[in-house]
C-alpha positions in Angstrom: 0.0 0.0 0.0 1.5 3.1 -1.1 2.2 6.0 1.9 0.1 9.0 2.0 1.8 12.6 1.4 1.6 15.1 3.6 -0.5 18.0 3.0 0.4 20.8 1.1 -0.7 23.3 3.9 -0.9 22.3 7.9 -1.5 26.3 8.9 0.8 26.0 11.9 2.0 29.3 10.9 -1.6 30.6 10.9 -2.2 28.8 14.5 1.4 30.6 15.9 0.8 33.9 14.7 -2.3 33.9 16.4 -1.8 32.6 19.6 1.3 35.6 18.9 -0.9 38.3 17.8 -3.8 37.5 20.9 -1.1 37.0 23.9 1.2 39.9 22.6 4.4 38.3 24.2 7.7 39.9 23.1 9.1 38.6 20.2 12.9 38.7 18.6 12.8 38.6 14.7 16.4 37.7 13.4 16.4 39.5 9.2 18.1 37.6 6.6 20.4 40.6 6.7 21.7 39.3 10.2 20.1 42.6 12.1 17.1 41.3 15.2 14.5 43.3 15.6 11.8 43.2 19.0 8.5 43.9 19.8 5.3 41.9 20.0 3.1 41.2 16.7 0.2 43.6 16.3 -1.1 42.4 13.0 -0.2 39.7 9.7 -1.1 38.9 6.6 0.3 36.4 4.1 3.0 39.3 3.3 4.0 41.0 6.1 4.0 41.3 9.9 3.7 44.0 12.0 6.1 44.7 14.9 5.1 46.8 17.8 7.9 48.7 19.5 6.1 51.2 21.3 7.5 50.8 25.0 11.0 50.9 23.4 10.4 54.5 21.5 11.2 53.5 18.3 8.9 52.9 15.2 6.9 50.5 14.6 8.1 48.0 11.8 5.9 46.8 8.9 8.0 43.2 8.1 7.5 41.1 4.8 7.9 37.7 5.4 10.2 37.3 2.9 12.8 38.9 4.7 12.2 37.1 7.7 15.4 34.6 8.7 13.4 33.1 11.6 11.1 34.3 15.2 11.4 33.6 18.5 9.2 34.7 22.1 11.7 36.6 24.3 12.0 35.2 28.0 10.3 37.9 30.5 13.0 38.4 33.1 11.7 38.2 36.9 12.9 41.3 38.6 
């Protein structure tokens, strides 16, 4: 019997973005040009992301995916 494929689409990134998007935890975005960005996700499409940097007093950042090396939550550190 032959083995089934896996789907084309499993919407994990969908499900993450979410969960990102709803909880607002920091977040660390590493570029394909090597610089990281921070901030917690505001808003996405199936282009871009938005990056919220607002306690940090710098801009906000409209990100296309594309450009995106990899994400990753930030650790809150106890004080």
């Amino acid at each position: 019997m032959p083995k089934s494929k896996a789907p084309a689409q499993t919407f994990e990134e969908v499900r993450y973005l979410r969960y990102l998007a709803e909880r607002k935890p920091t977040i660390r975005i590493k570029l394909v040009s090597g610089e990281e960005v921070e901030g917690y996700l505001e808003y996405w499409d199936a282009h871009f992301l938005r990056l919220t940097r607002e306690d940090r007093g710098e801009p906000n950042l409209f990100i296309f995916k594309h450009e995106i090396r990899y994400l990753y939550e930030v650790e809150e550190k106890a004080e």
